[in-house]
C-alpha positions in Angstrom: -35.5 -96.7 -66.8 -36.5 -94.0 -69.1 -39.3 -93.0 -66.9 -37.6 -92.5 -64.2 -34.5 -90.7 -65.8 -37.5 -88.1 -66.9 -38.8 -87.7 -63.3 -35.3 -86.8 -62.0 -35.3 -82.7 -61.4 -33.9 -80.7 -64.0 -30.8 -80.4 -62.1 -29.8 -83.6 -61.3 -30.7 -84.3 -65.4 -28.3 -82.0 -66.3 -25.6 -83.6 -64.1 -26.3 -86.9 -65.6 -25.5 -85.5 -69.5 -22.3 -86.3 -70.5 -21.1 -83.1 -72.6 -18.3 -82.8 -74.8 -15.9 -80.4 -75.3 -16.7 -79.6 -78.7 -20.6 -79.3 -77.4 -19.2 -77.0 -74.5 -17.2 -74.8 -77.0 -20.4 -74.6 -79.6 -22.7 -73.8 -76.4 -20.1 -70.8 -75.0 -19.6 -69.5 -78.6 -23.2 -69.5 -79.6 -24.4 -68.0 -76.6 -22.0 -64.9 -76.7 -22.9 -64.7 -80.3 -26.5 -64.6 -79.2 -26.1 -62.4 -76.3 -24.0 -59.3 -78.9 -26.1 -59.9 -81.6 -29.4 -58.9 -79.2 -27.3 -56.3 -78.4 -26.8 -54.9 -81.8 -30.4 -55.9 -83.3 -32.7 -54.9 -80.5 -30.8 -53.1 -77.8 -28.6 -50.6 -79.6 -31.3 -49.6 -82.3 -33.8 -48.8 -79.5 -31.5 -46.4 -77.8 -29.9 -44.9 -81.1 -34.0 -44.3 -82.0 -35.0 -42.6 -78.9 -31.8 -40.3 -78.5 -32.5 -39.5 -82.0 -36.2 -38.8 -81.1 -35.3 -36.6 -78.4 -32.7 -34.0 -80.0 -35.4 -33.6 -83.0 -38.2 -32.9 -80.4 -35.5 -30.7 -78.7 -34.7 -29.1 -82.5 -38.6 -28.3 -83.2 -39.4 -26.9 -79.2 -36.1 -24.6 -80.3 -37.5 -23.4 -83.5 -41.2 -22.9 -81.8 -39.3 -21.1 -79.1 -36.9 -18.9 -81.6 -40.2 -18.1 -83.4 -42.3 -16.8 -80.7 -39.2 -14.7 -79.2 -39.1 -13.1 -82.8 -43.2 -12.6 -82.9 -42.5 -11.0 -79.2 -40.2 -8.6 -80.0 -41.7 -7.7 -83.5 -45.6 -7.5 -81.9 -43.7 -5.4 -79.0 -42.4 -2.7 -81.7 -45.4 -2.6 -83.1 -43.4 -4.2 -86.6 -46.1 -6.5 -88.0 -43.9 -7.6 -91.0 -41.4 -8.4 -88.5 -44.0 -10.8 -87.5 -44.5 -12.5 -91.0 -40.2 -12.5 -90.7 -40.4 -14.5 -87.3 -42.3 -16.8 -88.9 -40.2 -17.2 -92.2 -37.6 -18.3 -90.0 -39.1 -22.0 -90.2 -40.9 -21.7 -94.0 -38.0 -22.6 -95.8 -37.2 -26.1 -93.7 -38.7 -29.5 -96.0 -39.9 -31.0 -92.6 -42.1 -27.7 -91.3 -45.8 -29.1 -92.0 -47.4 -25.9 -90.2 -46.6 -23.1 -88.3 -49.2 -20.7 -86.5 -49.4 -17.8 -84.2 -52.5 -18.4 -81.8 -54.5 -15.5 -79.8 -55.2 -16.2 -77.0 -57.9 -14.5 -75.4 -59.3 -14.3 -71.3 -63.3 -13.6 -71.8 -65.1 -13.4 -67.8 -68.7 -14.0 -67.5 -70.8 -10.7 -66.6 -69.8 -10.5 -62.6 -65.8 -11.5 -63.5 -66.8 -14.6 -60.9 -65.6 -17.1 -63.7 -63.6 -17.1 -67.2 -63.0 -19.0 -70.5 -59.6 -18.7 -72.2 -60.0 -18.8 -76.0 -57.3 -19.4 -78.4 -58.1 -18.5 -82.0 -55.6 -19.0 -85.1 -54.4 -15.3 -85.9 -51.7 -16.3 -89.1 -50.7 -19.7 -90.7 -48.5 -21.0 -93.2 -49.5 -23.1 -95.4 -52.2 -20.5 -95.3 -54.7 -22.6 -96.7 -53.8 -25.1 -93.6 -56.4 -26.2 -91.6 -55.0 -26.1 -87.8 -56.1 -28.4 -85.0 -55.4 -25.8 -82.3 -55.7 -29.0 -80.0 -53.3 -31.5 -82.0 -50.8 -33.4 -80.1 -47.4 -35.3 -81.7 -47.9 -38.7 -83.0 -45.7 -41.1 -85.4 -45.4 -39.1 -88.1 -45.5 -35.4 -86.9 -44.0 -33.3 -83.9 -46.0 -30.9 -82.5 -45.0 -27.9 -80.3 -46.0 -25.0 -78.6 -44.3 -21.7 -77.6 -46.2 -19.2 -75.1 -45.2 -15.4 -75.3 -47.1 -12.1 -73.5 -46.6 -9.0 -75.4 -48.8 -5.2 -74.2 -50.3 -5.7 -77.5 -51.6 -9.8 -77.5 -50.8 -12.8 -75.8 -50.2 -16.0 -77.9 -48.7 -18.8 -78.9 -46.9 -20.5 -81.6 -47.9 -24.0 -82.8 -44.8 -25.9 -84.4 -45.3 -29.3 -86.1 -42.5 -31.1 -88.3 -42.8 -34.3 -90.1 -40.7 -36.9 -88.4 -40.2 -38.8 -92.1 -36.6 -38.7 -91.8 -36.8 -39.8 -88.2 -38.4 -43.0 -89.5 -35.9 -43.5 -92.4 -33.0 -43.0 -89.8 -34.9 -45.9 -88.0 -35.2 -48.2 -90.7 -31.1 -47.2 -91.7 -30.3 -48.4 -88.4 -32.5 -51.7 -88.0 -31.0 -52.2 -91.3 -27.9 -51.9 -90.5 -27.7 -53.1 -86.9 -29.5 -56.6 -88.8 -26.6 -56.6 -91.4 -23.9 -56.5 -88.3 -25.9 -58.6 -86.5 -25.7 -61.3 -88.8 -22.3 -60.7 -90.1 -21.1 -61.0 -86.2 -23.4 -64.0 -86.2 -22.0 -66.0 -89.1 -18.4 -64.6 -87.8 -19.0 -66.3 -84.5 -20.0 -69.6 -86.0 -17.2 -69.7 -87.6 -15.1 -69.3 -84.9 -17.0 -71.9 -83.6 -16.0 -74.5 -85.7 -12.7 -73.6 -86.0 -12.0 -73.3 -82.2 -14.2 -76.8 -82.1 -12.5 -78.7 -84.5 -8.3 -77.4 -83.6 -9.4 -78.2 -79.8 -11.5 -81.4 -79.7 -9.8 -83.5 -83.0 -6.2 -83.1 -81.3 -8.0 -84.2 -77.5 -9.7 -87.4 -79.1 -6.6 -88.3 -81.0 -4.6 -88.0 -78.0 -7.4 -89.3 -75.7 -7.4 -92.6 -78.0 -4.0 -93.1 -78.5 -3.2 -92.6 -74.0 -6.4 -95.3 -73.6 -4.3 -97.8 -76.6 -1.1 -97.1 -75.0 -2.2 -97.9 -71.3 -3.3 -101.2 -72.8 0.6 -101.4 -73.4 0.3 -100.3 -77.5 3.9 -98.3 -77.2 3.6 -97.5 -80.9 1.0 -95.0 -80.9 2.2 -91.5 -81.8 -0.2 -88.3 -81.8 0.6 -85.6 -84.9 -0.8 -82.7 -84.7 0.4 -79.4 -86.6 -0.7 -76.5 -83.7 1.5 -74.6 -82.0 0.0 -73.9 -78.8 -0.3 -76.0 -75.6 -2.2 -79.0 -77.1 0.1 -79.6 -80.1 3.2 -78.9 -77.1 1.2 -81.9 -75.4 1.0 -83.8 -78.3 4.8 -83.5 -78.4 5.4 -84.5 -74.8 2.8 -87.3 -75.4 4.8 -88.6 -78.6 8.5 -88.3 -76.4 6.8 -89.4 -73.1 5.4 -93.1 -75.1 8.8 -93.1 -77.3 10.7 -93.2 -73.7 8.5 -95.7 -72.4 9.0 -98.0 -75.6 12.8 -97.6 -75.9 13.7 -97.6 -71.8 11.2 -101.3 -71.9 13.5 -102.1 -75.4 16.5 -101.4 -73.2 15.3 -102.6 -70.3 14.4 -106.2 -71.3 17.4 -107.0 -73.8 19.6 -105.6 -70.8 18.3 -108.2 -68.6 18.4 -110.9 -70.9 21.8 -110.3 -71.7 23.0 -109.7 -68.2 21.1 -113.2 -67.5 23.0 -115.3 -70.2 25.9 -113.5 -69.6 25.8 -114.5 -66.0 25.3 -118.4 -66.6 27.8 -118.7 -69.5 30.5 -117.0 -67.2 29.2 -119.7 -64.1 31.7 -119.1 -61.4 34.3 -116.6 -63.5 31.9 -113.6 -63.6 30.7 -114.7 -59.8 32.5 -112.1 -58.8 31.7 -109.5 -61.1 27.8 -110.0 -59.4 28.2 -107.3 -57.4 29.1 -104.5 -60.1 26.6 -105.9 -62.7 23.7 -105.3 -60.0 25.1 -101.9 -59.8 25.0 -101.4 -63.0 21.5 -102.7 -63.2 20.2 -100.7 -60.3 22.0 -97.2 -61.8 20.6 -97.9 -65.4 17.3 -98.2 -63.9 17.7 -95.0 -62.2 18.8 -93.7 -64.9 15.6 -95.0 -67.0 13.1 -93.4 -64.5 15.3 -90.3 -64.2 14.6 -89.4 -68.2 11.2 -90.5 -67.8 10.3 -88.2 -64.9 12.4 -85.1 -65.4 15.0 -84.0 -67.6 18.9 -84.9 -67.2 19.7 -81.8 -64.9 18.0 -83.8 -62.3 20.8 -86.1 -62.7 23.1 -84.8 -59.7 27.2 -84.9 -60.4 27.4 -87.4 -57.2 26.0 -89.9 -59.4 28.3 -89.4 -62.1 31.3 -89.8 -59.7 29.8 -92.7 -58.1 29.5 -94.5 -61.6 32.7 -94.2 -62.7 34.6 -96.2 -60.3 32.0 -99.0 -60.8 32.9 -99.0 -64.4 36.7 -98.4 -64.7 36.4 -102.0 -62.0 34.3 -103.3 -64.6 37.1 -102.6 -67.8 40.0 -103.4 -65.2 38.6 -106.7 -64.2 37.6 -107.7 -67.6 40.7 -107.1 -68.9 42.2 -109.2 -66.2 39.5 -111.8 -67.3 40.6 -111.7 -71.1 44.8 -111.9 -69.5 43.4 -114.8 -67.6 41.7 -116.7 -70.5 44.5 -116.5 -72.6 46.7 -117.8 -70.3 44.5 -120.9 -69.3 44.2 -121.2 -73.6 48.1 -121.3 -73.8 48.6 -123.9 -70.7 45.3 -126.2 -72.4 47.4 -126.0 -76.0 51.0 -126.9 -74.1 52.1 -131.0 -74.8 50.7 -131.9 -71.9 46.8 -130.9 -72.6 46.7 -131.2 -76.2 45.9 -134.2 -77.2 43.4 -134.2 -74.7 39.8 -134.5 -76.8 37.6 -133.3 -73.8 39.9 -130.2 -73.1 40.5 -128.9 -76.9 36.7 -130.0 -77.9 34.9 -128.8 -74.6 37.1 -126.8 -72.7 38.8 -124.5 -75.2 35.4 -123.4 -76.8 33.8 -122.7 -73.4 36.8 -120.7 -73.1 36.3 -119.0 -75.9 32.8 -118.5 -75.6 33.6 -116.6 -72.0 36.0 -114.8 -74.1 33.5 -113.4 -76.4 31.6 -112.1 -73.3 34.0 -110.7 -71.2 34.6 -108.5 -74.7 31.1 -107.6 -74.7 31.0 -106.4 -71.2 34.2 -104.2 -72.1 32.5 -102.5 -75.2 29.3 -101.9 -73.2 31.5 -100.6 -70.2 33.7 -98.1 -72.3 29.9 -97.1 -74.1 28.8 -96.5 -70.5 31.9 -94.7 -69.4 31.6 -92.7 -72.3 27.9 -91.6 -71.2 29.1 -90.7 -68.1 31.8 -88.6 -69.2 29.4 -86.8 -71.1 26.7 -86.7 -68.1 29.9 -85.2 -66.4 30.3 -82.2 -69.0 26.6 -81.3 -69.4 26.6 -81.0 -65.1 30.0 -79.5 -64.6 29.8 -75.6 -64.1 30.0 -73.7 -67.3 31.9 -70.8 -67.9 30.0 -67.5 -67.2 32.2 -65.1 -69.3 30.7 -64.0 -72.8 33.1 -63.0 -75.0 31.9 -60.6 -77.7 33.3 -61.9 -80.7 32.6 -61.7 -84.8 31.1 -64.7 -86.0 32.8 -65.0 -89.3 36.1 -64.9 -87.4 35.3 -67.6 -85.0 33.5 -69.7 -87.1 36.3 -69.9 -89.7 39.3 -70.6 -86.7 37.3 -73.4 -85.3 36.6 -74.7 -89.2 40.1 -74.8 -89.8 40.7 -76.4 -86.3 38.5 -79.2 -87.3 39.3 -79.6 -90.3 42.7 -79.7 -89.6 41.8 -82.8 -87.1 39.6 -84.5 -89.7 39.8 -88.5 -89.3 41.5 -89.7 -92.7 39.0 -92.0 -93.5 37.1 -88.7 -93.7 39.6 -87.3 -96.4 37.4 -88.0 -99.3 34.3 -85.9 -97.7 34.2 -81.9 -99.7 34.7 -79.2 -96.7 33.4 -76.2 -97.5 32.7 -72.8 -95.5 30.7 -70.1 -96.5 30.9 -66.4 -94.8 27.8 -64.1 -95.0 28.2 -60.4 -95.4 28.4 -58.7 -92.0 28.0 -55.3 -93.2 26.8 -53.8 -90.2 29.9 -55.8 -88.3 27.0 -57.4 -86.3 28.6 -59.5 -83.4 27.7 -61.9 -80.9 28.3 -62.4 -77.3 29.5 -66.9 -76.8 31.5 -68.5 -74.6 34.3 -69.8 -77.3 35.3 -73.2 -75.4 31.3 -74.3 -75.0 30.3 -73.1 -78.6 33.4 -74.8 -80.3 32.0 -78.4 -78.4 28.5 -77.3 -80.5 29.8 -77.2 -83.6 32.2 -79.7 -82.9 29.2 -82.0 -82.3 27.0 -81.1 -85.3 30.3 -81.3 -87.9 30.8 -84.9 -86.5 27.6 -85.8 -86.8 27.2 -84.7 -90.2 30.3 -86.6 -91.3 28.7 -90.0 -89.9 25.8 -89.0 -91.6 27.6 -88.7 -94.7 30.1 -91.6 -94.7 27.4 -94.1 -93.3 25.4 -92.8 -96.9 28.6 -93.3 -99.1 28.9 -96.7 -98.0 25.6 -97.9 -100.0 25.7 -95.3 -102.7 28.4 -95.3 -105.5 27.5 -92.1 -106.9 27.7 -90.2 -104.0 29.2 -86.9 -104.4 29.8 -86.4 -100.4 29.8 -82.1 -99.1 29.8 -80.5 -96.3 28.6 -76.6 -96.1 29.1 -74.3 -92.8 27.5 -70.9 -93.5 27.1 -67.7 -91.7 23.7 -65.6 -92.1 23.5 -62.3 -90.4 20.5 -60.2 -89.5 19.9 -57.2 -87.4 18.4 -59.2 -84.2 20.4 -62.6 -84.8 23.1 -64.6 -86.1 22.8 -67.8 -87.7 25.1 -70.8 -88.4 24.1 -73.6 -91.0 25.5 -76.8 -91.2 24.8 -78.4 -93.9 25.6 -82.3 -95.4 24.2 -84.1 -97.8 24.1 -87.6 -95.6 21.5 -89.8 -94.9 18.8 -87.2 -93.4 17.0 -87.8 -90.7 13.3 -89.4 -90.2 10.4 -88.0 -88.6 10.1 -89.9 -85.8 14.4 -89.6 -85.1 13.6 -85.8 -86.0 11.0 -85.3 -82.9 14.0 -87.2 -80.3 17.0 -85.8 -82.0 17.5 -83.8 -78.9 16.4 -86.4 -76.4 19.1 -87.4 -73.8 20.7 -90.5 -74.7 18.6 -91.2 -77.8 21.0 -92.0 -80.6 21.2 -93.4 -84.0 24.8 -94.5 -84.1 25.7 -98.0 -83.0 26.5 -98.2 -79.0 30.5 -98.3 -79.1 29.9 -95.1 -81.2 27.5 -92.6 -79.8 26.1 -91.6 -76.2 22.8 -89.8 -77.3 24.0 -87.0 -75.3 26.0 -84.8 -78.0 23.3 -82.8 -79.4 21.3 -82.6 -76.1 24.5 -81.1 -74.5 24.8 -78.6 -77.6 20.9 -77.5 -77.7 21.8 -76.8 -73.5 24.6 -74.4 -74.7 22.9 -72.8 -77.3 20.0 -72.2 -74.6 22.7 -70.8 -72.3 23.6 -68.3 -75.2 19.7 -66.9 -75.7 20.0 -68.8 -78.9 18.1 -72.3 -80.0 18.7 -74.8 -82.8 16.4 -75.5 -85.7 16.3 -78.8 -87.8 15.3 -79.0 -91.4 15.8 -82.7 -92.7 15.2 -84.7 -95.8 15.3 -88.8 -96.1 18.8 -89.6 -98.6 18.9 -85.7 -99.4 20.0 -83.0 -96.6 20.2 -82.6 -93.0 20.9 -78.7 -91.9 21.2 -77.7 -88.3 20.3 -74.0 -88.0 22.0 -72.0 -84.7 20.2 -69.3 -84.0 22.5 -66.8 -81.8 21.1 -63.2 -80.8 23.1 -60.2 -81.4 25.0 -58.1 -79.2 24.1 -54.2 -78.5 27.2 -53.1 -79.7 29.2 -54.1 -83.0 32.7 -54.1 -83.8 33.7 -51.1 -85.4 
């Protein structure tokens, strides 16, 4: 097997390797790394080195040229110290090795049919230099000549510089570009293994966990603390399995109940067959609804075709319960009650149907009340913003509810606390949608806090409602000191229909509704939660361009 995996081509080999993405993000990073620091330790030093050749050799044929212009002019005038000054124009640089003034002389044979040009040295410096007439530039010296014709001579000057600094500009650049090399080179690497481990740790956890819960494992949950796509798809992973588990959950103990409900009522609830598979059918649309889209899917048709379903569903039950305690009174009359069969059998059956029929009325008026609120989230919302100052507004609808406040509430502390608005920032709302916001997150607080005071005698119960004000946004806090909230409750809090109230009490649709309005405003809502210590819901509202004055 081995063998013949070796004597596949190299393509085919390379499609049969199964690489990772951590291997395919170490692969990309290294070889850009590789690729820049060539650049920067071969590629840019060589062209820095030559460019830096050239100007020098262009520097030295300019000196050799300014020389032997000066030599012409001063050999022209006749000015032989002018000549000795020409060539003082290069004695004083630290590079100048030599510089010389050649004569160069045309000798013909006897019959001027042939001649040999001769160049002699006519003047150095260093004098006591020994010239190669015939040297050429190497490594360590540039060598150059300048040709000038004067009545007098003709000649040339022979320029040669040391190139020393030339080699220690060299070696500052290969030092340097090898410093930057390997600085971009151990940079790299570690973006490496930071892009390597942020990507491919959060894609095996989530990998894992999706293979666990397609073995039907609901419970798995993927945390992850990034804020880019793969912790948002953590998040949807997490509310996507926590649908699944609780619309199963709901699912199953539906059906069972619906299916002992249906043989303890026998032919009483025969005819309420009809509705309960309406029910049944709409609850599951319902269920694959939330799991494939969000509620504004949900089209106001279906919210109108529920409720006469369900108002039938109160009406008859509550014709049931009439019925029931008329056939109880008529089986306790003279004439049925000494009958053993009828008050030990009959009655209690009676009773037990009793019991149901109550049941289907509190899950009815729980579904009525979901549909009601399905109805408000889908009904058109006003489009008028009305620029108003926070502080202002916030206190009217305080008052208003506190005003309303359920007695059993009484013993709860209210308290409202107005930030400075010094600037008179102020925001644009619609006042009827934002007052069901807060209306929403105050009752939800008091829950929170009277569902804590029942366990704890030393409770001392508060509510806080701040304003905050800032030069691009508003905030409203509300704060209690109730039960808190729990992580996993935390990441669904804003889930439609998830709840933590019992199901005669809550819909799961309040806060959902409320996070749609603040969204409608440009604004969001922020949570920041601890277990028996706090709960504050943050509202985050933009300003408005203009302020009141």
């Amino acid at each position: 097997m081995l063998a013949s995996f070796y004597k596949l081509p190299a393509v085919q080999i390379i499609n049969h390797l199964r690489l990772t993405v951590k291997t395919k993000i170490w692969i990309t990073v290294t070889s850009i790394v590789l690729l820049f620091s060539f650049f920067i330790l071969f590629y840019l030093p060589a062209v820095q080195e030559r460019y830096l050749l050239s100007n020098f050799n262009k520097e030295v044929q300019n000196h050799a040229n300014t020389v032997a212009l000066g030599v012409k002019i001063a050999m022209t005038e006749q000015n032989f110290q002018g000549v000795q000054t020409a060539m003082d124009f290069v004695n004083k640089d630290p590079l100048l090795q030599f510089v010389s003034l050649l004569q160069v002389d045309t000798v013909w044979n006897k019959v001027h049919s042939t001649y040999q040009v001769t160049r002699t040295v006519f003047r150095t410096y260093p004098e006591a230099k020994k010239i190669n007439i015939d040297a050429v530039s190497n490594d360590s010296t540039i060598i150059k000549r300048a040709n000038f014709s004067t009545p007098v001579m003709k000649g040339a000057i022979l320029l040669a510089f040391s190139t020393r600094e030339i080699v220690q500009s060299k070696r500052n650049i290969r030092a340097t570009s090898l410093f930057f090399s390997f600085l971009i080179f151990t940079i790299g690497i570690g973006i490496g293994f930071v892009l390597a481990r942020n990507i491919s740790i959060p894609v095996l956890a989530l990998r894992d966990a999706a293979t666990k819960v397609g073995r039907g494992d609901l419970t798995q949950r993927v945390f992850s603390k990034s804020r880019d796509e793969i912790g948002e798809l953590g998040i949807a992973f997490n509310k996507m399995v926590a649908d699944l588990s609780k619309a199963r959950q709901e699912l199953e103990d539906r059906t069972r109940e619906l299916t002992v409900e249906k043989k303890k009522s026998d032919d009483l609830l025969e005819g309420l067959n009809k509705t309960l598979t309406d029910l049944k059918e709409t609850q599951e649309q319902l269920i694959r609804q939330e799991k494939l889209a969000s509620i504004g899917q949900i089209t106001k048709g279906l919210v109108d075709r529920l409720l006469n379903p369900l108002n039938y569903v109160s009406n008859f039950a509550e014709v049931s319960n009439e019925l029931l305690e008329e056939g109880k009174e008529l089986l306790n009359t003279d004439k049925y009650i000494s009958d053993e069969h009828i008050q030990n059998e009959v009655i209690p059956v009676l009773t037990m149907i009793d019991g149901n029929i109550d049941k289907i009325k509190e899950h009815s008026f729980s579904l009525v009340k979901i549909v009601r609120s399905m109805g408000r989230l889908l009904q058109a919302k006003s489009t008028t913003f009305i620029e108003a100052d926070v502080n202002s507004y916030v206190e009217e609808q305080f008052a208003m509810y506190k005003g309303e406040i359920d007695a059993a509430h009484s013993y709860i502390s209210l308290e409202l606390i107005k930030g400075l608005n010094l600037n008179n920032y102020t925001v644009n709302i619609l006042p009827t949608e934002m007052s069901l916001v807060l209306y929403n997150i105050m009752s939800n607080a008091l829950y929170s806090i009277h569902e804590r005071h029942l366990t704890d005698a030393n409770f001392h119960p508060k509510l806080i409602v701040e304003t905050c004000f800032n030069k691009q946004f508003v905030e409203i806090r509300i704060q209690d000191n109730g039960k808190g909230i729990s992580d996993t409750e935390e990441k669904q809090i804003f889930s439609p229909f998830f709840t933590t109230k019992p199901t005669s009490k809550g819909t799961g649709l309040g806060l959902f509704i409320s996070q749609d309005i603040v969204k409608s405003h440009k604004g969001n809502i922020a949570i920041d939660t601890q277990q028996e210590g706090f709960t504050t819901f943050v509202i985050k509202l933009p300003t408005s361009t203009s302020s009141l004055s």
